[in-house]
Each structure stands twice: as structure tokens, then as C-alpha cells.
C-alpha positions as CSV (number, residue, x, y, z in Angstrom):
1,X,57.7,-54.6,-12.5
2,X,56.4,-56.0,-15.4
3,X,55.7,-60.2,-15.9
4,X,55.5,-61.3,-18.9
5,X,54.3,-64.0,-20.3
6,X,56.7,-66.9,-21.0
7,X,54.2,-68.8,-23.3
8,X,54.3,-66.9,-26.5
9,X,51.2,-67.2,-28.5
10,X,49.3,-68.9,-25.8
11,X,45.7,-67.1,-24.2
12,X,46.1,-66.2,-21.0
13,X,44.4,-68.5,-19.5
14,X,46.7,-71.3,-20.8
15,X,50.0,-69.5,-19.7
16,X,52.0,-71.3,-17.0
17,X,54.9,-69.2,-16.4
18,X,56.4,-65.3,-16.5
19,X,59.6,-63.4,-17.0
20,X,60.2,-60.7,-14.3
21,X,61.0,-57.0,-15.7
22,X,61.3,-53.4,-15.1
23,X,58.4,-51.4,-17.2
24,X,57.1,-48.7,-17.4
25,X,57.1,-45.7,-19.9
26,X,59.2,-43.2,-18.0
27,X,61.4,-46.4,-17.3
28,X,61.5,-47.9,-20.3
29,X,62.6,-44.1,-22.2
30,X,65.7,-43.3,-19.5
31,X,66.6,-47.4,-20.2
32,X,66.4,-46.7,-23.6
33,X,68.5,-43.4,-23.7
34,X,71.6,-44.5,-21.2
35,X,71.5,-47.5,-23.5
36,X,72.0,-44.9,-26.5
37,X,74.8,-43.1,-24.9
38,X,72.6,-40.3,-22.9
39,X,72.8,-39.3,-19.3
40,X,69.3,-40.3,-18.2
41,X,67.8,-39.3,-14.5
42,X,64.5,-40.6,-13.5
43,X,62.0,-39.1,-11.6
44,X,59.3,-41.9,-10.0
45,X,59.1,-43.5,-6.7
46,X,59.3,-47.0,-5.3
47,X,57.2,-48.6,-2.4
48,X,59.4,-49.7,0.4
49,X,58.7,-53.4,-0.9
50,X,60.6,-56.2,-2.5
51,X,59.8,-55.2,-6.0
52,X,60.9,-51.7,-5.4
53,X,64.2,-53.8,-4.7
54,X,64.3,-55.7,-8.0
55,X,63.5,-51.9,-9.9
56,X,65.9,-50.3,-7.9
57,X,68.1,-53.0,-9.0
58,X,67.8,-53.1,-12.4
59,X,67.8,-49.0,-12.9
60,X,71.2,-48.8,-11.0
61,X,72.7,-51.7,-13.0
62,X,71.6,-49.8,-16.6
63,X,73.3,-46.6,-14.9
64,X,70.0,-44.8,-14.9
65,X,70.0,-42.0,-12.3
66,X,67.4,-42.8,-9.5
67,X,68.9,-40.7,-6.6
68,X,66.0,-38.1,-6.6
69,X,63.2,-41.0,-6.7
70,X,62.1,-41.4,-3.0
71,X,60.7,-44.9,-1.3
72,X,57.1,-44.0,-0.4
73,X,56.0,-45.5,3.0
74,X,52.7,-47.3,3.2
75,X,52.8,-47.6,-0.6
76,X,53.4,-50.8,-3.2
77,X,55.6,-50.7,-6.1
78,X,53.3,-51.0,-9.1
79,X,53.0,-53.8,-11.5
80,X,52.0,-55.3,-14.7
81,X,51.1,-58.8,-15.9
82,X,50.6,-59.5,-20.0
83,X,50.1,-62.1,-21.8
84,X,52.0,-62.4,-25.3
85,X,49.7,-63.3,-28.3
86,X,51.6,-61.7,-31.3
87,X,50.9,-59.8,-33.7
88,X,47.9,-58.1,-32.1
89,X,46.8,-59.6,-29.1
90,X,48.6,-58.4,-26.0
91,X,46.2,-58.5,-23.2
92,X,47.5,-56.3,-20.3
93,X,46.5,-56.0,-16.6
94,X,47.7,-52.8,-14.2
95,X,48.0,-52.9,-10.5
96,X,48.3,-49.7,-9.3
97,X,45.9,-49.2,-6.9
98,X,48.0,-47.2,-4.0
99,X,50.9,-47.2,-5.8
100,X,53.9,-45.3,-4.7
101,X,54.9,-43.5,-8.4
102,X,51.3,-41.3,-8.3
103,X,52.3,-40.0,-4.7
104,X,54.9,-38.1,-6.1
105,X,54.9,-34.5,-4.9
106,X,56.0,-31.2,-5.5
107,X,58.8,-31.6,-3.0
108,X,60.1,-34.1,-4.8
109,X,60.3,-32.2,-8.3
110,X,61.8,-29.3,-6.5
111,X,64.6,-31.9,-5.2
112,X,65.6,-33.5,-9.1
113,X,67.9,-31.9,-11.4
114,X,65.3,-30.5,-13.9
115,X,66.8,-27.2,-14.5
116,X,69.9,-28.9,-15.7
117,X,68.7,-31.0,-17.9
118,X,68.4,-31.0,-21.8
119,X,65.1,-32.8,-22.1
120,X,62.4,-33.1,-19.4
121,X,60.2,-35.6,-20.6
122,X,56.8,-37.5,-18.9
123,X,53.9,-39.1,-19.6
124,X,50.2,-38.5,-19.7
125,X,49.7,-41.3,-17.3
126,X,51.3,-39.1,-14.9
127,X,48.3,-36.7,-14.8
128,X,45.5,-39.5,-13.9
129,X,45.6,-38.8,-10.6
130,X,46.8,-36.3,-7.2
131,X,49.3,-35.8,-6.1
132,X,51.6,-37.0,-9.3
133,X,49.3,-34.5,-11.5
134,X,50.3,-31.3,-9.5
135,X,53.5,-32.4,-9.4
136,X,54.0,-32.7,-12.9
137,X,52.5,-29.5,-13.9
138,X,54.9,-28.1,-11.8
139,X,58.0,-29.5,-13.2
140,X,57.1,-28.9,-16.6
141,X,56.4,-25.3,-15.6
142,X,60.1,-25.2,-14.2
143,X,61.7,-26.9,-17.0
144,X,60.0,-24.4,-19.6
145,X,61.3,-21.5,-17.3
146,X,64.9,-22.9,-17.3
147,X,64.9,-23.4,-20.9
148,X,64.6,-27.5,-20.9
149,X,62.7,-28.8,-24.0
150,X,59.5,-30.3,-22.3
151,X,58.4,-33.6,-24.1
152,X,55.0,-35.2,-23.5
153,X,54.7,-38.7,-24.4
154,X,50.5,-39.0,-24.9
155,X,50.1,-42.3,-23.1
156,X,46.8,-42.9,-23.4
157,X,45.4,-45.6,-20.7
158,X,42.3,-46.1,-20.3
159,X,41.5,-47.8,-17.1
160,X,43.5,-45.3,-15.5
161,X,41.2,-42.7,-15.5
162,X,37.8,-42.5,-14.0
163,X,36.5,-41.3,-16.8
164,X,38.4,-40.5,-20.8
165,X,37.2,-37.0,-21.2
166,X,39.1,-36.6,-18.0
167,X,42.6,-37.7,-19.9
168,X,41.7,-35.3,-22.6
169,X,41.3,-32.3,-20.2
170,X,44.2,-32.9,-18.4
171,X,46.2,-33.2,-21.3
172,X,45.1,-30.0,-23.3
173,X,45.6,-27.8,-19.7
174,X,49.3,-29.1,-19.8
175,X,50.2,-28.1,-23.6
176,X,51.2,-24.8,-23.1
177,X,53.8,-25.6,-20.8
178,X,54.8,-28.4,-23.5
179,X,57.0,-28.4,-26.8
180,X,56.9,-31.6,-28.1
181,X,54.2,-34.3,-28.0
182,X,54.6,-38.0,-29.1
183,X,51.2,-40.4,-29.7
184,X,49.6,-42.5,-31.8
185,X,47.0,-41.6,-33.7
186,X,44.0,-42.9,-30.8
187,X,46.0,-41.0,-28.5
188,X,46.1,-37.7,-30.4
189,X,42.6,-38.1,-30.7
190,X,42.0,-38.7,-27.4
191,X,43.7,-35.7,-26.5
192,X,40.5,-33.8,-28.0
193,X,38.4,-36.4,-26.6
194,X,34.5,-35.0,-25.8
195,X,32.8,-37.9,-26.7
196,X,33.5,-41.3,-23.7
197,X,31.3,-43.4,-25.6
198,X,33.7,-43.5,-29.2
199,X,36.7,-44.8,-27.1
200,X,36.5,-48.8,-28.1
201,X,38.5,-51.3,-26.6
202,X,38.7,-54.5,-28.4
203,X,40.4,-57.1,-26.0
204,X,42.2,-55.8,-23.0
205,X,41.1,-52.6,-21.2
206,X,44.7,-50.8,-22.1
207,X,46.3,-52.3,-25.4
208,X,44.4,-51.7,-28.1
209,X,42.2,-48.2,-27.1
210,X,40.6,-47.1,-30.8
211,X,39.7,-43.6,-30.7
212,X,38.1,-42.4,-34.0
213,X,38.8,-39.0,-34.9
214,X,40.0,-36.1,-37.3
215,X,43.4,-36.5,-36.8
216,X,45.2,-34.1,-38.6
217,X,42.4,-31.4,-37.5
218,X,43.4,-32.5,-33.5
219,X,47.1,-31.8,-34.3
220,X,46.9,-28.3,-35.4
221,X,44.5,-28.2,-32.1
222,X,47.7,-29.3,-30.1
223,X,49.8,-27.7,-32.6
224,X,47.8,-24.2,-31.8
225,X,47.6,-24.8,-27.7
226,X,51.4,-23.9,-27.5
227,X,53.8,-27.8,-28.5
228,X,56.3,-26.9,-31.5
229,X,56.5,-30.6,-33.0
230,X,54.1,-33.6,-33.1
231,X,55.5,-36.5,-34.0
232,X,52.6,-39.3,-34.9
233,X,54.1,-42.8,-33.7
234,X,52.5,-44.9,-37.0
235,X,53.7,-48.7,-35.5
236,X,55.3,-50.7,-38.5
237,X,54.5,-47.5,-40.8
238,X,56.7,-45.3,-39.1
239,X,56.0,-42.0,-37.9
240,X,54.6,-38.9,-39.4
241,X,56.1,-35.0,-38.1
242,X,53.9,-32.4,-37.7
243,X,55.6,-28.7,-37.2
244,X,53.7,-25.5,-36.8
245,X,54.4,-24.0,-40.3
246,X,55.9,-26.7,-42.1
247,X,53.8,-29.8,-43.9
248,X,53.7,-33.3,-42.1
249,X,56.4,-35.3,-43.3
250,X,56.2,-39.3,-43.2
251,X,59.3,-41.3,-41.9
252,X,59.1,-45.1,-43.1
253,X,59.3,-47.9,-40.6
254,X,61.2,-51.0,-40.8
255,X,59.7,-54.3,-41.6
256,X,60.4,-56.9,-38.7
257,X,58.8,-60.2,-37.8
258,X,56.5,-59.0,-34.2
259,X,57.0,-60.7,-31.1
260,X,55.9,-58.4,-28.6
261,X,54.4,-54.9,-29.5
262,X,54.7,-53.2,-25.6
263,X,57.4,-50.6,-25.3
264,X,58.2,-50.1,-28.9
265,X,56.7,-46.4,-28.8
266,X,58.8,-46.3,-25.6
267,X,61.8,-47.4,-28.0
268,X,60.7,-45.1,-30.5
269,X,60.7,-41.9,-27.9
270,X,64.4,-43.0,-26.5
271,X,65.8,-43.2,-30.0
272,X,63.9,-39.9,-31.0
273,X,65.6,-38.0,-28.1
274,X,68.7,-39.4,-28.6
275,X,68.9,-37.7,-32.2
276,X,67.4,-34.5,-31.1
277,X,69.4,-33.9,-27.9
278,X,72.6,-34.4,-30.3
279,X,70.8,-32.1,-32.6
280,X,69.9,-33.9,-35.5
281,X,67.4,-32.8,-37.3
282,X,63.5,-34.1,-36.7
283,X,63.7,-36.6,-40.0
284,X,67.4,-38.2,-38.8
285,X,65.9,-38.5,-35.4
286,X,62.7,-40.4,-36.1
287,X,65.3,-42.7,-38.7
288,X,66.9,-43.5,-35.0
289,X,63.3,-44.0,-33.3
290,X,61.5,-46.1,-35.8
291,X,64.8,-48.6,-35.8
292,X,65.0,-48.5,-31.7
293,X,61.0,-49.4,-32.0
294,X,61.4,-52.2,-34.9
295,X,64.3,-53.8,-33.0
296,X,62.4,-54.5,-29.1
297,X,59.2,-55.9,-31.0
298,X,61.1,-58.6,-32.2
299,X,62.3,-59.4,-28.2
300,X,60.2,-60.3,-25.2
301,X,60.8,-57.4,-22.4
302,X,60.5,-53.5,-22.9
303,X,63.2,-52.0,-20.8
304,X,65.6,-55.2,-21.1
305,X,65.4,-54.9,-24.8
306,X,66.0,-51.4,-25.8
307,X,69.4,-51.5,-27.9
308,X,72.5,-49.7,-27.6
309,X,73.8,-47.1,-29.9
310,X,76.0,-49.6,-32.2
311,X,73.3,-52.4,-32.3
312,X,70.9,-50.0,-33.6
313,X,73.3,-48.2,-36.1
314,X,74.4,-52.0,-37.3
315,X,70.4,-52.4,-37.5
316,X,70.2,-49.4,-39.9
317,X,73.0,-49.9,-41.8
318,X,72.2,-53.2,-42.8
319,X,68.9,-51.8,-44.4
320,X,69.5,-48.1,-45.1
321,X,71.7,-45.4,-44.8
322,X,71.3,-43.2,-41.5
């Protein structure tokens, strides 16, 4: 559950009230896609708690496919509360401490419908801690064996590890079972992350991570660890592809007025997948991605404000062809 702040522009200690919604990146993406048109199945789990009722809720009523996400005795529902002070200030707070999505387990990969999907697709969040971590590993191991398209969404948090070199190991140990990575520039760097002590945060411990680095020398680093495609999420610039043998090409964003910056990568990635499962190709996609994005940062939620296909198109058309 996510609660956001209701008092746009306001500091956090000033707010007085919050809106109640379903968040998370995982979430947010299979929101995004069934919005689109896509079959989506998630793959998380819920505490047996009154705001595993309200998720449950919501996931069901978008037609997002939670049957294989078990209720995890003993365990809370995790949730966020952010204040909204646009364009750049977004202070965020996690409680996750024994929280029911990061007791995922093998078990439950082995009972979700990976090798029949198109796309398996998670985040790097998923690898901060046991048992999720094994758990993950393993389904991206049995989607690359069945032939599913493995997509990493870099998700760099940093209070969610107990130390950042600890992200960057994780994530380079996964790559080769991984052909497709989406990040921002920090997180790409982080990914090659050696140095704890260069990761700056400038107001909240999770929003605004700046991660100096050689960027384009860290890509071919993924690029050579085993991924196909990189696709640089570049905010209200766009995004920038990166493929093994080809130059990077730059995709243009689309200038909007910023109310809320959380979940438009999340955006981005559903509108991305959404041209590539219909087999667009990588430049048409990120076109759909980088008008998904520019569309929920001018709303207040993340999963309740991804668009569907024909508000998006009507988006694009009325600024450029698609």
C-alpha cells in the first residue's frame, strides 16, 4: 500500500492527510500492462492483514492475475508513506520490516505460470534479502530455460540493503540469466558499484540515490555479463537504447507539467513491454514507454494512474506520430 500525500507541495511535516494506493514496482508494471491490453500475472505475496485486503482488492478489480501470490502467516503487507513536493522533492519512507513479499520461496515460483509466459520481469529490490533472492534466481533460471524473455528492472533502493556494494553484487550474479535490463543512469552505475561512500542521497534515503559513475563504460559491463538490451530510463529526456553491437540510440521524452515523479519508470517499463511483447521494434516501444511515463507524473498515484492503450495513443497523437 502506498499513502500518499494529499497536500501537494507541502513538507512533510505540514501534511494533514493521505490517499490510499496499491504500489509497488512489480505492481505498478502488471497495472500498467493489463491497462495496455496485456495478460499480466503477478508473483508477490500478501500478509494475512487488512491491507493485503485492500491490494488484493485493487489487483483483482484491474484484472491483474494474483492467483499464484500466497497470504504469508505471521507476516504484514508492506507499505509506503510519501510526501509530494513536485518537481524534485518526493521524500519517501518504506515499511518493510517482516514483510510478507521478501518471504517468497521457491515453492512458490515453481507453482506460477512462468514457463508460459512471454515476459518474466522483476526487480532488483527482489534480491535484497532471503528467501525472495533464491527465489528469484530461480525463476529467472526457469524462464531463460523455457524461452521467456527475462527483464530486470534495476531498482536501486538504498535503505534496502545493508550495505550498496551488496545491491551491486547481487545484481551482476543475476545478469547472465537476464536479457533485458531497465535503470537510470545511478542505477546502472550502481550495478558496478565498489565504492559505498560515492552513493549520495540528497533528501530522503530512497528518491533521489546519485551514484557517479562511467556510465556508458558500466553498460557494456552489463552489456558483456550476458543482457541483450539496456534501455537507460533518462526522466523528462527520455530514454537512451544500448544493444550489444549496435550504437546507443536516444528516444525523446515528452514535455509535461510534474506532479508526482514515483512510478513513471514503472510507467515507462509497462509501456516498453507492451510494444516489445507485440513486437515492435526497441525505438516504437520506448515511443509507448516515454508517453506511459510522461502521462502518471502529471497524476497523484502510481498504479491508479497508469493509462490505457487509447489514452496513451490519443496522448501521442496529439504531439507526434507513433
Amino acid at each position: 500500500m502506498d499513502l500518499y500525500s494529499n497536500d501537494v507541495g507541502a513538507a512533510f511535516i505540514h501534511i494533514k492527510s493521505f490517499a490510499a494506493y496499491v504500489g509497488g514496482s512489480p505492481a505498478n508494471m502488471s497495472v500498467g500492462c493489463r491497462r495496455l491490453g496485456l495478460n499480466s500475472a503477478l508473483l508477490t505475496a500478501f500478509g494475512e492483514d487488512p491491507v493485503g485486503d485492500f491490494v488484493i482488492h485493487f489487483l483483482t478489480g484491474e484484472g491483474v492475475d494474483i492467483r499464484f501470490s500466497p497470504r504469508k502467516p505471521g507476516r504484514h503487507t508492506s507499505l509506503v508513506v510519501m510526501g509530494i513536493e513536485p518537481p524534485d522533492r518526493f521524500p519517501l519512507v518504506f515499511y518493510r520490516e517482516n514483510c510478507a513479499d521478501i518471504a517468497l520461496e521457491i515453492d512458490d515460483v515453481l507453482a506460477a505460470p512462468i514457463h508460459d509466459s512471454l515476459v518474466f520481469q522483476f526487480a532488483g529490490t527482489n534480491l535484497s534479502r532471503e528467501t525472495s533472492r533464491s527465489a528469484t534466481f530461480y525463476a529467472a533460471e526457469l524462464a531463460r530455460k523455457a524461452g521467456t524473455s527475462v527483464v530486470l528492472d534495476l531498482d536501486f533502493r538504498p535503505d534496502q540493503w545493508h550495505d550498496p556494494r551488496a545491491y551491486g553484487a547481487a545484481i551482476r550474479s543475476i545478469l547472465y540469466s537476464v536479457d533485458m535490463v531497465m535503470g537510470t543512469e545511478d542505477e546502472i552505475n550502481a550495478a558496478m558499484l565498489t565504492d559505498p561512500d560515492s552513493v549520495r542521497v540528497t533528501h530522503s534515503q530512497v528518491t533521489d540515490a546519485r551514484v557517479p559513475g562511467n556510465t556508458a563504460e558500466h553498460v557494456r559491463a552489463i552489456l558483456d555479463r550476458g543482457p541483450r538490451v539496456v534501455v537507460e530510463k533518462r526522466g523528462k529526456h527520455g530514454c537512451r537504447i544500448h544493444e550489444r553491437d549496435n550504437p546507443a540510440e536516444d528516444v525523446p521524452g515528452f514535455p509535461v507539467t510534474i506532479q508526482n515523479i514515483l512510478g513513471a519508470g514503472d510507467a515507462f517499463g509497462a509501456g516498453f513491454l507492451y510494444g516489445y511483447v507485440k513486437g515492435w521494434d526497441l525505438r516504437k516501444a520506448a515511443q509507448l514507454g516515454n508517453a506511459c511515463g510522461a502521462i502518471v507524473v502529471t497524476r497523484h498515484g502510481c498504479s491508479i494512474s497508469m493509462p490505457t492503450l487509447e489514452e496513451v495513443m490519443g496522448f501521442v497523437s496529439e504531439r507526434s506520430g507513433l
